[in-house]
C-alpha positions as CSV (number, residue, x, y, z in Angstrom):
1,X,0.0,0.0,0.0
2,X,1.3,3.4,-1.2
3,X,0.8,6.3,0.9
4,X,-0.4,9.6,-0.3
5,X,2.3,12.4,-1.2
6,X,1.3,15.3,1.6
7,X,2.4,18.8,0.9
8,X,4.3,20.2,3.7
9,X,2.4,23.2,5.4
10,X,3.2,25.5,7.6
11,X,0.5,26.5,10.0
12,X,2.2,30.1,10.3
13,X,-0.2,33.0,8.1
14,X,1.7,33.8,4.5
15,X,4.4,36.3,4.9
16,X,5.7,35.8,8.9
17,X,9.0,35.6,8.8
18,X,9.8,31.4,10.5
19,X,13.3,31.7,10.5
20,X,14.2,34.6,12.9
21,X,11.7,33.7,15.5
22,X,11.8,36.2,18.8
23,X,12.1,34.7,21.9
24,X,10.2,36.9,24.4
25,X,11.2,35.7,28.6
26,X,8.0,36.4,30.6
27,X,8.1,36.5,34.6
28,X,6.0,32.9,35.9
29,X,3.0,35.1,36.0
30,X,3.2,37.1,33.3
31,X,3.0,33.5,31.3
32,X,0.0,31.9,33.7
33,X,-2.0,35.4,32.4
34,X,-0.8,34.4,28.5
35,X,-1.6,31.2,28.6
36,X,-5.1,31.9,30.5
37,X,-6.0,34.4,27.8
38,X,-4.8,32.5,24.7
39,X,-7.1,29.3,26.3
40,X,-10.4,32.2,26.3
41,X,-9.3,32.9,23.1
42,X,-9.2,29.2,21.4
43,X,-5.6,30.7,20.2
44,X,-2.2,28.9,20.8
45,X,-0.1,31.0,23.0
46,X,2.3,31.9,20.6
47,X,-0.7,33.5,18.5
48,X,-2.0,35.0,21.7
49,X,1.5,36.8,22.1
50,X,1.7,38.0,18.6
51,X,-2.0,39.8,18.8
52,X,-0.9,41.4,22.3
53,X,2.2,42.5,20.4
54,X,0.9,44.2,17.6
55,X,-1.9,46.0,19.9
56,X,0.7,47.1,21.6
57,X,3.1,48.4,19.0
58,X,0.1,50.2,17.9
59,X,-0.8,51.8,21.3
60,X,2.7,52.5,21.5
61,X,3.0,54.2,17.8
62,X,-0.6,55.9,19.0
63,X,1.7,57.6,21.8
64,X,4.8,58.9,19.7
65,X,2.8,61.1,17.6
């Protein structure tokens, strides 16, 4: 029996850069709140931290002008 050929696919959205990862350190708590968050969410806690990221770069752009 042959198995089917499966495409390799990355579960990341097209155009985030996969090879130059950030690593973030977050205090014990800090990570407890990420995790609980992401779970409400239905996101993975790496997705959870991207989103909080990018509302925060906005709020932080927001505060430069």
């Amino acid at each position: 029996m042959d198995q089917e050929k499966h495409i390799a696919r990355s579960n990341l959205p097209k155009g985030i850069a996969s090879k130059n990862p950030i690593p973030m350190r977050l205090f014990v708590d800090e990570r407890k709140e990420l995790e609980a968050i992401a779970v409400k969410e239905s996101r993975s806690i790496s997705a959870m931290a991207r989103l909080i990221f990018l509302i925060g770069l906005k709020y932080f752009s927001e505060q430069e002008k």
